[in-house]
C-alpha positions, 0 to 999 in steps of 0.5 A: 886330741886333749887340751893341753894342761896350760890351755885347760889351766891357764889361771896362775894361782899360789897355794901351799901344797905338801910334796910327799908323805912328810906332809911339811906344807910349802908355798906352791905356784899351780894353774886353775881353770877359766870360769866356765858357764855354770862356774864360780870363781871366789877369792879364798878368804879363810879355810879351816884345818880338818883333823882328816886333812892332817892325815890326808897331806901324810897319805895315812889312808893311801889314796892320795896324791902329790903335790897336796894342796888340802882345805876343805871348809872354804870361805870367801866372796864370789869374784866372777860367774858363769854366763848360765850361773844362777844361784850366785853373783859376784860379792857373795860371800860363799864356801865350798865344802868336802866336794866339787863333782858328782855323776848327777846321775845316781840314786844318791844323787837323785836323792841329794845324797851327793857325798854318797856318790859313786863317783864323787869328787873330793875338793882336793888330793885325787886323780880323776878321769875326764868323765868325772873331773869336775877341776879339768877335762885332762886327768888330773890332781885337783887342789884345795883351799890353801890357795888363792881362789877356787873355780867351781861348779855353782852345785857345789857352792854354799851360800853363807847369810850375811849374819854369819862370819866367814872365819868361824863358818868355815869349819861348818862346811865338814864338821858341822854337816858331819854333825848335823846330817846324822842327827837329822838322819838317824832322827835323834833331833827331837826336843827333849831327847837326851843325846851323849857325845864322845869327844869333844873336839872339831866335831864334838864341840860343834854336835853340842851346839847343834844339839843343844839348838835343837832342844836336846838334853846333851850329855859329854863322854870324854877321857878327860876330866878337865874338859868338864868345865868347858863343856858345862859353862862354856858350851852348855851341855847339861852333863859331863861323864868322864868315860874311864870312871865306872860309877859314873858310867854306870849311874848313866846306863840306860838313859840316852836315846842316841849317841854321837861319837866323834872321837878318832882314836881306839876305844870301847864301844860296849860301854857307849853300848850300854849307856843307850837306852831300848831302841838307842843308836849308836852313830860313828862319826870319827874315823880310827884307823884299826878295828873296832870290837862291837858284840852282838848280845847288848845290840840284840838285847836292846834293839840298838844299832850302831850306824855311821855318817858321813858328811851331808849332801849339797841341799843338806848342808846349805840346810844346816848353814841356814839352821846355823847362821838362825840359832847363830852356831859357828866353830870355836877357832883359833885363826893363823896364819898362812905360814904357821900351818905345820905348826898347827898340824903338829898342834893338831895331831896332839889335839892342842887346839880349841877347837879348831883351826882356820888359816887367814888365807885373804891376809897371809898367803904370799909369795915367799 
């Protein structure tokens, strides 16, 4: 006979959740589970806003769940431990990023690929059943990091170094290994390659720092010519091209080994195409939400690919905070808090951010 809910779940915890397709956020009382063996329970100091959370808490995409509690770029510091948990102690400071569960059985999984699993386990918004519900033995909605703690299993727990600061680390957790995996994947990592990014927004900003750490030449595509500046001065790429202007693209043709296109609305790919050089690839990182036209010529012509990439797997993405916290890489934020979170959605949703927004979970969530 299943447990009940209450038995499985009998932690308290407040958190702000989203009722409905509205997406407007509210404080919300829910249960967690007690730390089980191999758990760890951490005190949620700060969590960043993914522009995928925005469409998630509106259900844009049509596989999610209400009540809602998002957050996915989680940081804060180890409060207990599982009797069997030996990667953590309690005063670590850790994150937890886009997963809590996989079948730890799969090829993906085998090869560290956990974000490719079949059965992955997102952190937040999904019914799962007890097989793969890493939150509860009943099924359940598992809730996200707008909350005050999070219990979960030590595999999906990141380390973060004592040089790196947890409010401008957050965001690293998506957008940085959203970034970094394809670039280590797809081999365009290479010092004195020239890599273009489209979009210089949570992800974009985040690619030309990587890039830019690897040794790369890094070129910014983007619609606006007043970003410029702050790509060159600010970010350090070495060249800006504004995509709309067809001489500058022109005089770029054939110059890029690879490309990293962040961007998440509608645009053409076969300019991007024909920026790449003989053998160039083209990697999706962004996600829009209608078809892409893509022509099969200027692929054949010059043996390019156009690939995609999602987020990393757990030994990937501890890789990345490491090479991170090294070269000492964090987002570019703005820090709010707990009760102005529909307001930043809405800044967000008209990309009214620089460049990426982390709520002060520690010190702003409370009972209203």
């Amino acid at each position: 006979m299943a447990a009940s809910a209450e038995n499985e779940r009998p932690v308290k915890v407040l958190g702000w959740a989203a009722r409905d397709s509205s997406g407007l956020l509210s404080p919300f009382e829910f249960s967690r589970r007690v730390t089980r063996e191999k758990d760890v329970t951490l005190k949620v100091l700060y969590c960043g806003i993914c522009h995928s959370d925005l469409h998630n808490v509106k259900n844009e995409w049509g596989f999610m769940s209400y009540p809602m509690v998002p957050g996915h770029e989680i940081a804060g510091v180890v409060t207990e431990v599982g009797t069997k948990v030996t990667k953590f102690k309690v005063g670590d400071r850790v994150g937890v990023g886009c997963m809590i569960g996989s079948c730890h059985n799969c090829a993906n999984c085998g090869d560290n690929l956990e974000s490719y699993c079949p059965e992955m386990v997102p952190v937040y918004g999904g019914k799962f059943s007890p097989d793969n519900a890493s939150e509860d033995s009943n099924e359940t909605i598992n809730y996200g990091g707008f909350s005050e703690i999070m219990v979960v299993d030590e595999h999906f727990v990141f380390k973060f170094p004592n040089n790196m600061p947890l409010d401008g680390g957050a965001p690293l957790l998506c957008a940085g290994i959203t970034i970094y995996s394809p670039l280590r994947y797809y081999e365009l990592d290479k010092p004195g390659m020239h890599i273009g990014v489209v979009g210089l927004g949570g992800l974009g900003h985040v690619a030309v720092k990587f890039a830019k750490a690897m040794g790369l030449r890094v070129t910014v595509i983007s619609t606006s010519p007043s970003k410029k500046e702050e790509a060159m001065n600010h970010l350090g790429a070495d060249a800006f091209l504004v995509s709309q202007d067809a001489e500058q693209m022109q005089l770029a043709m054939g110059t890029m080994n690879g490309i990293i296109d962040t961007a998440s609305a509608m645009h053409a790919l076969l300019p991007l195409i024909g920026l790449l050089k003989t053998h160039g690839k083209l990697v999706m990182v962004g996600l829009t939400d209608k078809p892409l036209e893509l022509l099969a010529m200027p692929l054949i012509l010059g043996r390019k690919i156009v690939g995609g990439s999602a987020a990393g797997g757990i030994k990937e993405t501890q890789e990345m905070i490491d090479f991170a916290a090294e070269h000492g890489i964090t987002a570019d934020i703005e820090v709010i808090p707990m009760d102005y979170v529909n307001t930043a959605m809405e800044r967000l949703a008209k990309g009214d951010v620089r460049y990426r927004f982390v709520v002060d979970i520690g010190n702003s969530l409370k009972s209203y």
